[in-house]
C-alpha positions as CSV (number, residue, x, y, z in Angstrom):
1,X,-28.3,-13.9,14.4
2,X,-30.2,-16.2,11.9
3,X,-28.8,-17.0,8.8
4,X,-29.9,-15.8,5.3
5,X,-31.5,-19.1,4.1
6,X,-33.1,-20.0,0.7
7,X,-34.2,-16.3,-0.5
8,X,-37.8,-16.6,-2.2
9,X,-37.7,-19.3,-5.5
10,X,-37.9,-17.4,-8.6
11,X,-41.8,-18.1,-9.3
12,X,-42.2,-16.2,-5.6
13,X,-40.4,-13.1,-6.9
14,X,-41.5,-9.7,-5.5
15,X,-41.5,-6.4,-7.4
16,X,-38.8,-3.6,-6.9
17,X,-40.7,-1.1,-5.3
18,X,-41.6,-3.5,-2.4
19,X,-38.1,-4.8,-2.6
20,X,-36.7,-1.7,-1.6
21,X,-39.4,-0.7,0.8
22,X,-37.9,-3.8,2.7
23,X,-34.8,-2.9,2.4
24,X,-35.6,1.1,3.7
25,X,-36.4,-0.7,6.8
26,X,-34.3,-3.1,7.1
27,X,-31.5,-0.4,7.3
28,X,-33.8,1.4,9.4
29,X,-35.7,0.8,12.8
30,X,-37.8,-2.6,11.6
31,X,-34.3,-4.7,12.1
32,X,-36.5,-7.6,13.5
33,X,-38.4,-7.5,10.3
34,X,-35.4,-7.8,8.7
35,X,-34.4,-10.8,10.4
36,X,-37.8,-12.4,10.1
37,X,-36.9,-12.4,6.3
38,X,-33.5,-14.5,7.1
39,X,-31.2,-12.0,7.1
40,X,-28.3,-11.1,9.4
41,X,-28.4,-7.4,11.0
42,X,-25.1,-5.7,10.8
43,X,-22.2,-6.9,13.0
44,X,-21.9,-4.4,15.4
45,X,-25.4,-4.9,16.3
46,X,-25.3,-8.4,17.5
47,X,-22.8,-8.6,20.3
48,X,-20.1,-11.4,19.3
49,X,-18.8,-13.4,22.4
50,X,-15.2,-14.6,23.3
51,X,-15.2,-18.5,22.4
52,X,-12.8,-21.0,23.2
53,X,-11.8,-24.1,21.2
54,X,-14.2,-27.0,20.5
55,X,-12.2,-30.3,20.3
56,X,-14.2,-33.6,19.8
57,X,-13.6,-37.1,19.1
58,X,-15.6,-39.5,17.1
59,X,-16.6,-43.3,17.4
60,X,-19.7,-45.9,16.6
61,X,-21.8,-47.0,18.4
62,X,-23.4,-50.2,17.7
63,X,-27.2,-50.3,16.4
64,X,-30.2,-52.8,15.9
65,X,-29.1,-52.4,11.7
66,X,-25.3,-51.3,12.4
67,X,-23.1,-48.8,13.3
68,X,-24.2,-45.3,14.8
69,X,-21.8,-42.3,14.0
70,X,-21.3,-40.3,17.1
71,X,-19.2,-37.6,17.6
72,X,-18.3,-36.2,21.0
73,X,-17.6,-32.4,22.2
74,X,-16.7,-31.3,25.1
75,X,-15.1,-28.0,27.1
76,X,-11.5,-27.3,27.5
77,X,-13.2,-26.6,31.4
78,X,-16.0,-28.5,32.8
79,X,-18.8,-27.0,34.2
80,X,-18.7,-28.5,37.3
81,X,-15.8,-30.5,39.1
82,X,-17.2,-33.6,38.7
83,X,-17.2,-33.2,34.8
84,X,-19.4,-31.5,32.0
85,X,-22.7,-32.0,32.1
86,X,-23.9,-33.8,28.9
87,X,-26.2,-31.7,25.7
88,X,-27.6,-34.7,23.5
89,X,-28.0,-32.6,20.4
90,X,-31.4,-33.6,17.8
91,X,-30.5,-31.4,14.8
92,X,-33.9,-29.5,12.4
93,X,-33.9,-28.5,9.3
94,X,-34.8,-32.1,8.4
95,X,-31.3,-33.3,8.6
96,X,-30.4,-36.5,8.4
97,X,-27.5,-35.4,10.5
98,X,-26.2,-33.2,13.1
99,X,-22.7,-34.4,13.1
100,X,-21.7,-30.7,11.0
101,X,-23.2,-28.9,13.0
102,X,-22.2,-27.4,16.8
103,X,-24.8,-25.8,19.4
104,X,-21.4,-24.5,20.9
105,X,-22.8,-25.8,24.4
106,X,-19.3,-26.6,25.1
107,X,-18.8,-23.2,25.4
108,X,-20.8,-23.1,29.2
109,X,-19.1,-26.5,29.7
110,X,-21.1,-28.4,28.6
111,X,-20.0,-32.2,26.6
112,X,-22.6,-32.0,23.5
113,X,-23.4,-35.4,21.8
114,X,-24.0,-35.1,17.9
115,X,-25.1,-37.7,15.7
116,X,-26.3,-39.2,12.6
117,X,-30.0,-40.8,12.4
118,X,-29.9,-44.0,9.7
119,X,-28.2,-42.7,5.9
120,X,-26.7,-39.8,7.2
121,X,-23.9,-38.4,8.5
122,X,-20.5,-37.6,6.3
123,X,-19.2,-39.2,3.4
124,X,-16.1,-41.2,5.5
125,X,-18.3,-41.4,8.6
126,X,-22.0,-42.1,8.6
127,X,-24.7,-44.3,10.4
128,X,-25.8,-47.6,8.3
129,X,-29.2,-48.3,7.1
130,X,-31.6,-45.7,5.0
131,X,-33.3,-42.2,5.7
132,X,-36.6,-43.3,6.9
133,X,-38.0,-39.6,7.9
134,X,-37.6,-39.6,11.6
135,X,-39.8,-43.0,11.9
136,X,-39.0,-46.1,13.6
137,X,-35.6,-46.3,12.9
138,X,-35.0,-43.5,13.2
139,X,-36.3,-43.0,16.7
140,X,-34.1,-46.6,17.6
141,X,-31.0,-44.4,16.7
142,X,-32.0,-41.8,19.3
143,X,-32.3,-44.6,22.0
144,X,-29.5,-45.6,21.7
145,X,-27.6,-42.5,21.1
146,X,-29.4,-41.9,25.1
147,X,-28.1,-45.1,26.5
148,X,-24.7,-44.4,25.3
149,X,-24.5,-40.3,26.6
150,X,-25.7,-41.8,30.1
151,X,-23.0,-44.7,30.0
152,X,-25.4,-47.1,29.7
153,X,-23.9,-48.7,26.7
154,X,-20.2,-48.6,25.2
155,X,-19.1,-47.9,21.8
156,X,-17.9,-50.5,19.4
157,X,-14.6,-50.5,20.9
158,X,-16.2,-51.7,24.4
159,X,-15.2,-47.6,25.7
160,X,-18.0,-46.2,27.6
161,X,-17.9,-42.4,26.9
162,X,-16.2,-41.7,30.0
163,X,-13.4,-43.1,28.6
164,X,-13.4,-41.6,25.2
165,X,-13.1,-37.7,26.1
166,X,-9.8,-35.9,27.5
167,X,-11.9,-34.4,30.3
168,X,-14.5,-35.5,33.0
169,X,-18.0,-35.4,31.6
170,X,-21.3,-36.0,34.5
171,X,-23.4,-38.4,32.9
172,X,-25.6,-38.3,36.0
173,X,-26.5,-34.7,34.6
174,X,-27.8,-36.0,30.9
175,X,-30.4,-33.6,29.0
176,X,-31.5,-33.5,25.2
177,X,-31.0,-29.8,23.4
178,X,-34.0,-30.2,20.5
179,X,-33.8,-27.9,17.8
180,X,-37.0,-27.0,15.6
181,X,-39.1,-30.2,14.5
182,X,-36.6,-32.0,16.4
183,X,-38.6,-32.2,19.6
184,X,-40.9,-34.5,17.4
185,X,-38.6,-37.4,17.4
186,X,-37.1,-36.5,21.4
187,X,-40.7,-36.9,22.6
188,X,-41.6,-39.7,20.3
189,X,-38.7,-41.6,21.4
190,X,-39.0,-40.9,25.1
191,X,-42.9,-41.8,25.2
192,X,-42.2,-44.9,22.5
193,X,-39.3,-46.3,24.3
194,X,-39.7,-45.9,27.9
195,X,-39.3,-49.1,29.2
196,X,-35.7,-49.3,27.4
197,X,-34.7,-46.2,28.6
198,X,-35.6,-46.6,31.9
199,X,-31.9,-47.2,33.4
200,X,-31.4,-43.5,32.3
201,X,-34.6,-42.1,34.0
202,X,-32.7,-40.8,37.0
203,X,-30.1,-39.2,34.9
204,X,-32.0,-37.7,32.5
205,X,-32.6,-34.1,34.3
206,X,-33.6,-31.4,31.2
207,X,-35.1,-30.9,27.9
208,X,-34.6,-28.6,26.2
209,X,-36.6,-27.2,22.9
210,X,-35.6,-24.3,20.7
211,X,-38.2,-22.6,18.8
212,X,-39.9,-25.7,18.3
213,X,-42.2,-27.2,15.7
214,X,-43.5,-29.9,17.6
215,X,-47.0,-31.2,15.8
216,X,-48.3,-32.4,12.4
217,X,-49.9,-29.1,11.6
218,X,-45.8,-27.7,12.2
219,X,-44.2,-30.1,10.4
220,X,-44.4,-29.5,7.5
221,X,-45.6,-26.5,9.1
222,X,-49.1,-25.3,7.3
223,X,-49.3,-21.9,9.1
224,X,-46.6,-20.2,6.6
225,X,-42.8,-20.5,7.3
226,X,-39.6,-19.1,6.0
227,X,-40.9,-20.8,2.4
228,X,-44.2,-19.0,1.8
229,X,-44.8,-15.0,1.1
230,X,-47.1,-14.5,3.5
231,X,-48.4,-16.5,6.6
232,X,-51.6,-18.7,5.9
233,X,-54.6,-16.3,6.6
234,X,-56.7,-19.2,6.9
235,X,-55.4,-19.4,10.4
236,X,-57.5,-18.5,13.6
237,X,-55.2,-16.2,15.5
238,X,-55.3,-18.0,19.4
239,X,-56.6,-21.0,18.4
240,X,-53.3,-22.9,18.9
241,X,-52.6,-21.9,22.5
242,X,-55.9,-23.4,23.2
243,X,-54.7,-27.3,22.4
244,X,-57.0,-27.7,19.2
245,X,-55.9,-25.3,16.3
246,X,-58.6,-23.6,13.8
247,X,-58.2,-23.7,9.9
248,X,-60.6,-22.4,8.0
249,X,-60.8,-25.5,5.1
250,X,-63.8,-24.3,3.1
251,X,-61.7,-22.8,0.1
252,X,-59.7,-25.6,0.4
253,X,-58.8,-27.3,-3.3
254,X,-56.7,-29.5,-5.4
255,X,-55.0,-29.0,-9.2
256,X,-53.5,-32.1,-10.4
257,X,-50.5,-31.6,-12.8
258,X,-48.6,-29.0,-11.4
259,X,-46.0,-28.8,-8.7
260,X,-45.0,-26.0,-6.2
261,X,-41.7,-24.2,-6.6
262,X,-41.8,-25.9,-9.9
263,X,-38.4,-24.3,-11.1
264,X,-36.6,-25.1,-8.0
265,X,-38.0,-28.7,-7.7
266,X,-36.2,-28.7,-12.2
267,X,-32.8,-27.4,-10.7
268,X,-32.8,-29.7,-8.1
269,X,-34.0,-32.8,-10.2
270,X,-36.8,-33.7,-7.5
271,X,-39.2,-36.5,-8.3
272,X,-41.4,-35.7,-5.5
273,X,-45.6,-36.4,-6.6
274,X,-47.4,-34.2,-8.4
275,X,-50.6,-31.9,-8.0
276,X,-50.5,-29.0,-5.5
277,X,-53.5,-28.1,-2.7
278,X,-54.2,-25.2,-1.7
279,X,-56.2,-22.4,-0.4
280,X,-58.2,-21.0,-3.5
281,X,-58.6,-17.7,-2.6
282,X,-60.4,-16.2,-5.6
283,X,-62.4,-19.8,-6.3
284,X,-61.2,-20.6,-9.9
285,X,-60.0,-24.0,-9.3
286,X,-56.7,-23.0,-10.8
287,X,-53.1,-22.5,-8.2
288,X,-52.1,-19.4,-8.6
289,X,-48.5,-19.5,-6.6
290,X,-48.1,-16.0,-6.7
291,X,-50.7,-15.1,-4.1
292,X,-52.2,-17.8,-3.2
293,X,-51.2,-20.4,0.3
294,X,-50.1,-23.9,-0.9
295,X,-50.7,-26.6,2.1
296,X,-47.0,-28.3,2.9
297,X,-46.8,-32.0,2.9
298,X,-44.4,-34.9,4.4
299,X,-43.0,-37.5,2.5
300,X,-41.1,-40.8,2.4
301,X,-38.1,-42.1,0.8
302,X,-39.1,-44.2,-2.8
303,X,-43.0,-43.3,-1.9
304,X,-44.7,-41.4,-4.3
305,X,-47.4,-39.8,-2.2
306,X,-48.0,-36.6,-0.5
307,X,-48.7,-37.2,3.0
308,X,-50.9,-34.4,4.9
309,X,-51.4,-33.8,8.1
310,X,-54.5,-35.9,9.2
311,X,-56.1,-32.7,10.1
312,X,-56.2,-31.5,6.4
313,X,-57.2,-35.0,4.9
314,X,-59.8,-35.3,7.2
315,X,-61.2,-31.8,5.6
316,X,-60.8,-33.2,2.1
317,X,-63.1,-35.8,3.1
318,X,-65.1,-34.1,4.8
319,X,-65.6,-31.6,1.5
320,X,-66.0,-34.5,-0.3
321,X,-62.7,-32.8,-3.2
322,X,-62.5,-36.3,-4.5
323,X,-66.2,-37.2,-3.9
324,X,-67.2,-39.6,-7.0
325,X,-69.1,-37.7,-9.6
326,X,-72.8,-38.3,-9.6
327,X,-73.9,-41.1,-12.3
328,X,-75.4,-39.5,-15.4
329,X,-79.1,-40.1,-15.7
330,X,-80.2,-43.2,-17.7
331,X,-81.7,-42.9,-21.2
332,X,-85.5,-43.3,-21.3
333,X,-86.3,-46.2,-23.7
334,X,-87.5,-45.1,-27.1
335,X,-91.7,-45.5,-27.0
336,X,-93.3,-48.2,-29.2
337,X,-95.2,-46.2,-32.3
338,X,-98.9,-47.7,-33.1
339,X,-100.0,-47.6,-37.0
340,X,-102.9,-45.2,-37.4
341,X,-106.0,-46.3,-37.2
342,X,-108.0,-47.3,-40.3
343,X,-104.7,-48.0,-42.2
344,X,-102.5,-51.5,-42.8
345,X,-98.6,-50.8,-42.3
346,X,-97.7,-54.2,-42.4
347,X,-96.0,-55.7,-38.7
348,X,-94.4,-52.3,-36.7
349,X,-90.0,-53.5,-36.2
350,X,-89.6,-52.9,-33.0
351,X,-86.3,-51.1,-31.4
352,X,-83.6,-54.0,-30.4
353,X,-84.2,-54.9,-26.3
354,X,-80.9,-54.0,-24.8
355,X,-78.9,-57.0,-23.6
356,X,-79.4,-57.6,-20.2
357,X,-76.4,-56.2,-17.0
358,X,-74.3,-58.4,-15.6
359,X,-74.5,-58.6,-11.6
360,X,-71.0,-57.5,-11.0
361,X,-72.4,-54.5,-13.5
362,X,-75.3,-53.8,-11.1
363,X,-72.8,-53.7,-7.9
364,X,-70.2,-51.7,-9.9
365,X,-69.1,-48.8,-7.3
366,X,-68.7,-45.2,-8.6
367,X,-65.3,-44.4,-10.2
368,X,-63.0,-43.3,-7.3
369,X,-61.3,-40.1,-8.0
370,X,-59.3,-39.9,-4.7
371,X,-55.6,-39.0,-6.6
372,X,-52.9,-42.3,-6.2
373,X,-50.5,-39.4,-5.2
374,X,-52.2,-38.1,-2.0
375,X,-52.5,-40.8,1.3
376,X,-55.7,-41.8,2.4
377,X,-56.7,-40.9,6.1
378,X,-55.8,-44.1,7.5
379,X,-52.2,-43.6,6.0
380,X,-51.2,-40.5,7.2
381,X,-52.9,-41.3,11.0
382,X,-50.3,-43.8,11.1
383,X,-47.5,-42.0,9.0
384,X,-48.0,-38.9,11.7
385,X,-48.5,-41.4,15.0
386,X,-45.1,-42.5,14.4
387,X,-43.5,-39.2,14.0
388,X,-46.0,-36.3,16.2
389,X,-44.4,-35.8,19.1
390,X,-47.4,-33.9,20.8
391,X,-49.0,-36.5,21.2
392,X,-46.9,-38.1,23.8
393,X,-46.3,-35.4,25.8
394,X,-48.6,-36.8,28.7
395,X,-46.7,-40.0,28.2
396,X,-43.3,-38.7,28.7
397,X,-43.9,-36.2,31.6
398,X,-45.5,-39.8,33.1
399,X,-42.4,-41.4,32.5
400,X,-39.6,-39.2,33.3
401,X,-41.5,-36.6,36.6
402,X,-38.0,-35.2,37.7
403,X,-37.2,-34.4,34.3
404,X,-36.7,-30.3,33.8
405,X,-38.7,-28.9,30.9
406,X,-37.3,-25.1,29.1
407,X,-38.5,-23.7,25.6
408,X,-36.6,-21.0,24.0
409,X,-38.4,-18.7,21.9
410,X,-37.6,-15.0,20.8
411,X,-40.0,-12.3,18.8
412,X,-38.6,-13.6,15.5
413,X,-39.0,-17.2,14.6
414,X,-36.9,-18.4,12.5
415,X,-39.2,-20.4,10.7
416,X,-42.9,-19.3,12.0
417,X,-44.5,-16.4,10.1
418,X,-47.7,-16.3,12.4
419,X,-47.7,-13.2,14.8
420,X,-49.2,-15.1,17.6
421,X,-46.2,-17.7,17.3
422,X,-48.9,-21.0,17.4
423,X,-45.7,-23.2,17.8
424,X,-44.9,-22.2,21.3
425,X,-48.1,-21.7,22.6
426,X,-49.4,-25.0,21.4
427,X,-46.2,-27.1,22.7
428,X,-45.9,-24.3,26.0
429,X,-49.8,-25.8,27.2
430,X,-50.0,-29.2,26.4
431,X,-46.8,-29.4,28.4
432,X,-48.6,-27.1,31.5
433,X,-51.6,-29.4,31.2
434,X,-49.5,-32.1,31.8
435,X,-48.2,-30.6,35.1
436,X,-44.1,-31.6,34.8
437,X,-42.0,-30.4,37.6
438,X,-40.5,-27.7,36.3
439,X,-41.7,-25.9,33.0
440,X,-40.4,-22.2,31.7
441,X,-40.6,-20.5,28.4
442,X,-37.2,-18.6,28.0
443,X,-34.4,-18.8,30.5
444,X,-34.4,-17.0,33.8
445,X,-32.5,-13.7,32.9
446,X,-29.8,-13.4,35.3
447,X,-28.5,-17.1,33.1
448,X,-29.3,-15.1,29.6
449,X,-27.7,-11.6,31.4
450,X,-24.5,-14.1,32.2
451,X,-23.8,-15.8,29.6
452,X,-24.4,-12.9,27.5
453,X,-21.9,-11.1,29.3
454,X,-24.9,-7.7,29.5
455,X,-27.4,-6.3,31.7
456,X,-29.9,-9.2,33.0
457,X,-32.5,-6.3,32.4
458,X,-32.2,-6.8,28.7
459,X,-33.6,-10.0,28.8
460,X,-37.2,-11.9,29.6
461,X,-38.4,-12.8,33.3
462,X,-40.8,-15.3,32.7
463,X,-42.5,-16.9,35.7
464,X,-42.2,-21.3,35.2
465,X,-45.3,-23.3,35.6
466,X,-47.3,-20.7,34.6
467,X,-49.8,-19.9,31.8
468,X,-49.1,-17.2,29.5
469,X,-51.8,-14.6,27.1
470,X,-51.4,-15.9,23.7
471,X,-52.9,-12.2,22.6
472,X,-49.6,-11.0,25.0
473,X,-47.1,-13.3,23.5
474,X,-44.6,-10.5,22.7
475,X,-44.3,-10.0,26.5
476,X,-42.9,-13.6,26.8
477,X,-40.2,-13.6,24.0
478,X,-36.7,-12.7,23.5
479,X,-35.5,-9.8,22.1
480,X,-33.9,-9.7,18.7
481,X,-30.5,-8.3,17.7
482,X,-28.6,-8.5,21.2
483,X,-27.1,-12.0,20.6
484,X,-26.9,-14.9,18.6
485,X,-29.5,-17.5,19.6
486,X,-27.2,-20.0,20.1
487,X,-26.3,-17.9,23.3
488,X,-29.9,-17.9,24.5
489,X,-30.1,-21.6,24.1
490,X,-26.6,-21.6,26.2
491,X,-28.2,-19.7,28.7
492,X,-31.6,-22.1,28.9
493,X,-29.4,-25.3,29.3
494,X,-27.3,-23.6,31.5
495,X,-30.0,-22.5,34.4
496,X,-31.5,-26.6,33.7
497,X,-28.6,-28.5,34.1
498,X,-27.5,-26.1,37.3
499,X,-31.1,-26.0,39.0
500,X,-31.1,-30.1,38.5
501,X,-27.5,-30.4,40.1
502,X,-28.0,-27.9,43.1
503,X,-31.5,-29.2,43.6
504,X,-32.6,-25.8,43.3
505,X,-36.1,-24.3,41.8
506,X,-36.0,-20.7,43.8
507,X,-37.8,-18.3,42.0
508,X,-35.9,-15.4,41.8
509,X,-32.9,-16.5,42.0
510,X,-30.7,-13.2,42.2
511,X,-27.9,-14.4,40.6
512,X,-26.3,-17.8,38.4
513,X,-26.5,-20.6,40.4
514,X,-22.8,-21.7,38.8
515,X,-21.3,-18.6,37.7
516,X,-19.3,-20.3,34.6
517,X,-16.7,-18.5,32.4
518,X,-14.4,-20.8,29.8
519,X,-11.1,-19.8,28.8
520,X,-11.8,-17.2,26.2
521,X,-13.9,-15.1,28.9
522,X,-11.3,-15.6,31.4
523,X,-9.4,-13.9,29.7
524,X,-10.9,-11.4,28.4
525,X,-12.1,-10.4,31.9
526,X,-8.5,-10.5,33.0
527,X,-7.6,-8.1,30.4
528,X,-10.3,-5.7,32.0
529,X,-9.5,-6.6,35.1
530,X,-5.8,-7.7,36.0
531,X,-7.0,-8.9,39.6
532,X,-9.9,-11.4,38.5
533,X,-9.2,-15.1,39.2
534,X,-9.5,-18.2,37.1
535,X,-12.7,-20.1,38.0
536,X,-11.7,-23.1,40.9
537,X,-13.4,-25.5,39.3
538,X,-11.7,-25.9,36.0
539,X,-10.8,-29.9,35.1
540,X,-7.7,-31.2,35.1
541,X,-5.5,-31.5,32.0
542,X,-6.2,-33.7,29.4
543,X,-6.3,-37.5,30.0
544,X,-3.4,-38.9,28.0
545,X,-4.2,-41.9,25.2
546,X,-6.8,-39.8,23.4
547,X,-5.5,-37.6,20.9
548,X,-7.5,-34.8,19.5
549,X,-7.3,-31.6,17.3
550,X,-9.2,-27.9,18.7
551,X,-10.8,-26.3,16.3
552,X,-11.0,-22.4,16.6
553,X,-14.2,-20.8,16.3
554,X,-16.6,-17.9,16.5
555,X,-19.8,-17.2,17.4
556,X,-21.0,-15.8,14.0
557,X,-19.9,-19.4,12.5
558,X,-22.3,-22.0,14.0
559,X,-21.1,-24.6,11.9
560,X,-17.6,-24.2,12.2
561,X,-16.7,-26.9,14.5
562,X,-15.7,-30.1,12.8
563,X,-16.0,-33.4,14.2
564,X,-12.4,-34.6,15.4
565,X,-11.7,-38.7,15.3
566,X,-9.6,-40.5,18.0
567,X,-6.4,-41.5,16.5
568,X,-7.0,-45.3,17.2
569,X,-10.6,-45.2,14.9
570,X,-8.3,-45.3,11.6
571,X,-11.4,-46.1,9.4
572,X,-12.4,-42.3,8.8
573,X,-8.6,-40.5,8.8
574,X,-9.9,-38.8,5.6
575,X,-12.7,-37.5,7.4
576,X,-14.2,-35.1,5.1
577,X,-17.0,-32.5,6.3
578,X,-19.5,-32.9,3.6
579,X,-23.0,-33.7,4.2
580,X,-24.1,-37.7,3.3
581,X,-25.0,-37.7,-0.7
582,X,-28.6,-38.8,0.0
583,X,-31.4,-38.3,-3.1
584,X,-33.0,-34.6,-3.8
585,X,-36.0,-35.3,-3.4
586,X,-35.9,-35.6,0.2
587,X,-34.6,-31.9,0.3
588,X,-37.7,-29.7,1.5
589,X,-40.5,-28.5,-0.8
């Protein structure tokens, strides 16, 4: 189940009573609501699964600015007999890494690729170069991570990574598993880099994306997430499943001076820019965090400006926020007095002529008020070109036509507060518009009824290639409290990478095509049932000359799995599993 993550800052504090009332139905019926919040239901509710080891081993590969941190999992059986089939891993959460972290594919036999994009990765063992925010670099990481899983490319060592793992991996049977924004990067990369990755077109059969935030208007996500006590109301309900989402802009204003989570960003010693925008929902000019929607923004490393998504600068423009302020009116010259008549005042003094303007006084532009902190239009176009991966989609269906296309979404996001989840219908029909071969929200549930190890009718039957009722989007989604969703995403995967290898898109398909069980559910299934058989197509032992540690884990510890080094890499034998020390201020907002 999802994790408890950052409870609500201390400026976005709730009162007791409501406190409680959440709490009544948390303990109650409402458990989804519960989890919506970030919290775990209670154990026996969420069915915990049999797991078998996870051992890896670890090596560089090289890069166009140095070394690339890879670490490499795979099954102590291979799906198939020909080897595991290969999970490229893109980590969310804005990590720099993903080499903590374990998608326990390995656990349907799967080999799963982790990595470290440039900066990140662990203190002993990390990629070279700087945190650039998923841009250019970045993406040339991910490239080459690709060529590498495919064995298109050895390590530093000259091993391809056939060679590097105790049992048989398929790298004919390569697929990326993207979780969150992640499918940014994945599609920028695939669209960006086409003609590089070419060699691996044929063996690149799936992608995978799980509960994606694929689009500048979803990263950094303006519709309300996980950080925000309510979901922005300025959203048009249905609008996103239509391609071109709706925000209502009008109350849309700036306060210089201030900062969101202000207490947190003290604790934390961020020097991110300051000034907030915002929705100003009773129209004083002034941010009242309490109750009223602040509007996310990206950044970059050393950069002190707030970059918006192009969307929302365009509306500042267009309601002119930072328009210059009108020119006061010019004084009228003081009038010449003329003596009365029939008296002699002496000559009249007349008022001093004022000293004629300069020409570059005349041309002189109005002052411009647009803050330094905030990135003109033209700047965040580009910043967002380089990193919105919906904008390629067309592209990289072009490129790659045989490549296999699931999304896995259930009825709670984990970071979407919107009820008519805008993240999977917008990324669900720009990918249906752009016709791939094979396209399904949610895996087929006789793969989530397996790998679940429960009733198939517990789970979603959604038909692929289809179009789906964004005002019937519950209908599409998984249910919450059954498993962790680490198992769904096994499942989705799973029915990919076993639909590409068989050659198989029949729709129903009555049962698994590849009915897979590791070692820990072998067993257990033989303790049910003394007559069941070990599955025929488990590898052979392990290859000798690579020596690795198992690390023991379980399904309600995602992270648990920690990466393992090859005894002949002796540069990280104090391999510590701490994230990279990069600056706070590129921690999230």
């Amino acid at each position: 189940m999802k994790k408890w993550h950052k409870w609500l800052s201390i400026n976005n504090c709730i009162n007791s009573s409501l406190t409680a009332l959440l709490l009544f139905f948390a303990t109650g019926t409402n458990q989804a609501a519960f989890s919506a919040l970030g919290g775990d239901l209670p154990p026996e509710s969420v069915k915990v699964l049999p797991m078998t080891d996870e051992d890896s081993v670890s090596t560089y590969i090289q890069g166009e600015k140095g070394k690339i941190a890879v670490n490499v999992m795979y099954p102590t059986m291979t799906r198939y007999e020909r080897g595991a089939p290969i999970a490229v891993v893109v980590p969310g959460n804005k990590r720099a890494s993903g080499l903590s972290i374990s998608s326990h594919t390995v656990q349907v036999g799967f080999c799963e690729v982790r990595f470290a994009f440039p900066g990140g990765g662990l203190k002993d063992f990390h990629t070279d170069g700087s945190w650039d925010e998923r841009g250019l670099d970045s993406q040339k990481v991910l490239k080459e991570v690709l060529l590498y899983a495919s064995s298109q490319k050895p390590d530093i060592n000259g091993k391809m990574i056939t060679d590097l793992t105790a049992k048989k991996v398929d790298t004919k049977n390569v697929g990326i598993l993207s979780w969150y924004e992640g499918g940014n990067i994945t599609l920028v990369t695939l669209s960006k880099f086409a003609k590089d990755l070419q060699p691996i077109q044929p063996s690149l059969k799936w992608l995978a994306f799980s509960e994606p935030q694929v689009g500048a208007l979803f990263h950094p996500s303006i519709m309300g997430t996980k950080n925000e006590l309510v979901a922005n109301p300025y959203y048009k309900h249905g609008s996103a499943a239509t391609g071109r989402i709706w925000l209502d802009f009008s109350k849309l204003r700036y306060q210089d001076g201030v900062y969101r989570n202000s207490l947190v960003r003290e604790k934390q010693k961020m020097t991110t820019p300051r000034g907030v925008l915002f929705f100003d929902d009773n129209q004083n000019g002034t941010w009242e965090e309490e109750i009223e929607f602040p509007v996310p923004y990206a950044t970059l490393p050393n950069v002190q400006k707030q970059y918006y998504a192009p969307e929302v600068v365009s509306a500042i423009v267009r309601l002119k926020l930072f328009a210059p302020l009108p020119e006061p009116k010019a004084k009228e010259p003081p009038k010449e007095t003329t003596p009365p008549k029939g008296k002699f005042l002496g000559l009249v003094k007349k008022s001093p002529a004022e000293p004629p303007k300069k020409p570059e006084e005349l041309k002189k532009a109005p002052e411009d008020r647009w803050p330094k902190t905030i990135a003109r239009l033209h700047e965040v176009e580009e910043y967002f070109t380089e990193r919105d991966g919906s904008l390629y989609i067309d592209s990289v269906v072009k490129n790659f036509p045989n490549t296999l296309i699931g999304i896995y979404a259930s009825k709670v996001d984990l970071n979407e507060q919107q009820a008519d989840h805008p993240n999977i219908t917008y990324l669900y029909n720009l990918f249906l518009s752009a016709k791939p071969k094979w396209l399904r929200l949610n895996p087929d549930p006789t793969y989530a009824g397996f790998v679940a190890d429960m009733n198939e009718g517990n789970f979603i039957n959604n038909k692929p290639n289809a179009a789906i009722e964004s005002d019937k989007i519950e209908t599409y989604l998984e249910p919450e409290g059954l498993v962790s969703d680490h198992v769904f995403t096994e499942a989705l995967i799973a029915e990919l990478a076993d639909r590409a290898a068989a050659n198989n898109l029949k729709v129903p398909l009555g049962k698994v095509i590849k009915a897979y069980l590791n070692e820990a559910r072998i067993r257990t299934t033989m303790s049910k049932n003394p007559t069941s058989k070990q599955d025929s197509t488990a590898a052979k032992p392990p290859e000798q000359g690579v020596q690795v540690q198992s690390a023991q884990t379980t399904s309600k510890d995602k992270s648990s799995s920690k990466p393992k080094v090859a005894k002949e890499m002796p540069h990280d034998s104090n391999l510590r599993d701490e994230e990279w020390d990069w600056p706070a201020e590129f921690d999230e907002k």
